[in-house]
C-alpha positions in Angstrom: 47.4 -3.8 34.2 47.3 -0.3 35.7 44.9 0.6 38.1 43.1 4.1 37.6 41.8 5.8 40.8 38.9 8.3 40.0 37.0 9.5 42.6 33.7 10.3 42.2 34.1 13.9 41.7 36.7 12.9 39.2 34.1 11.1 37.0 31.5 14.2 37.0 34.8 16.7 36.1 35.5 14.1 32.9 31.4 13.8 32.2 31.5 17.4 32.2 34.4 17.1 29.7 33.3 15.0 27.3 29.6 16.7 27.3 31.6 19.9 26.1 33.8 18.4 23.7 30.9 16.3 22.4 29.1 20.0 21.6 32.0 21.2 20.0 32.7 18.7 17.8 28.6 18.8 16.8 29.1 22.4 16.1 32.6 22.1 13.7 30.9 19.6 12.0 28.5 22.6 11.5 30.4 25.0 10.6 32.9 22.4 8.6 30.5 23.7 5.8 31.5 27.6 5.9 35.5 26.5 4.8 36.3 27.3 1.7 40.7 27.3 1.4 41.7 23.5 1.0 44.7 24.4 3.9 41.7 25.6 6.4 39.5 21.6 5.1 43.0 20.3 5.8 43.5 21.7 9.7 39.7 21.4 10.4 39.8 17.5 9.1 43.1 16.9 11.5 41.3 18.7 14.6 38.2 17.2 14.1 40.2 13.7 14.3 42.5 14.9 17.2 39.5 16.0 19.1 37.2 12.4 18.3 40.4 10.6 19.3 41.0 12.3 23.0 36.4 11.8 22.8 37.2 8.3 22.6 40.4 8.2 24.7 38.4 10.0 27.8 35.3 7.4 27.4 37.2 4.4 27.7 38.7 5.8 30.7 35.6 6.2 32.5 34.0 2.9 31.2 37.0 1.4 32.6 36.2 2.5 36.0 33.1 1.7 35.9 
């Protein structure tokens, strides 16, 4: 088991974090629309996943410690 020490103040800096990623990913899913090359679908698909997977990654963190 490892043990995670957030302070406080580390736990505002992450909500902070995922509140901004959570807008960005609203607004590429926005603009996901506008693409029209299948390379530029391709990247945007693979970000969009990258960027839901460190969403998720940084969530379970802080659930953890609380």
């Amino acid at each position: 088991m490892n043990i995670i020490l957030l302070t406080p103040k580390d736990c505002l800096y992450l909500e902070d974090l995922l509140n901004q990623t959570f807008t960005c990913l609203k607004r590429f899913e926005e603009e996901s629309a506008l693409l029209t090359t299948p390379e530029l679908k391709t990247t945007h698909k693979k970000v969009m996943k990258d960027i839901k997977q460190l969403y998720q990654t940084m969530l379970s963190i802080i659930e953890e410690v609380n």
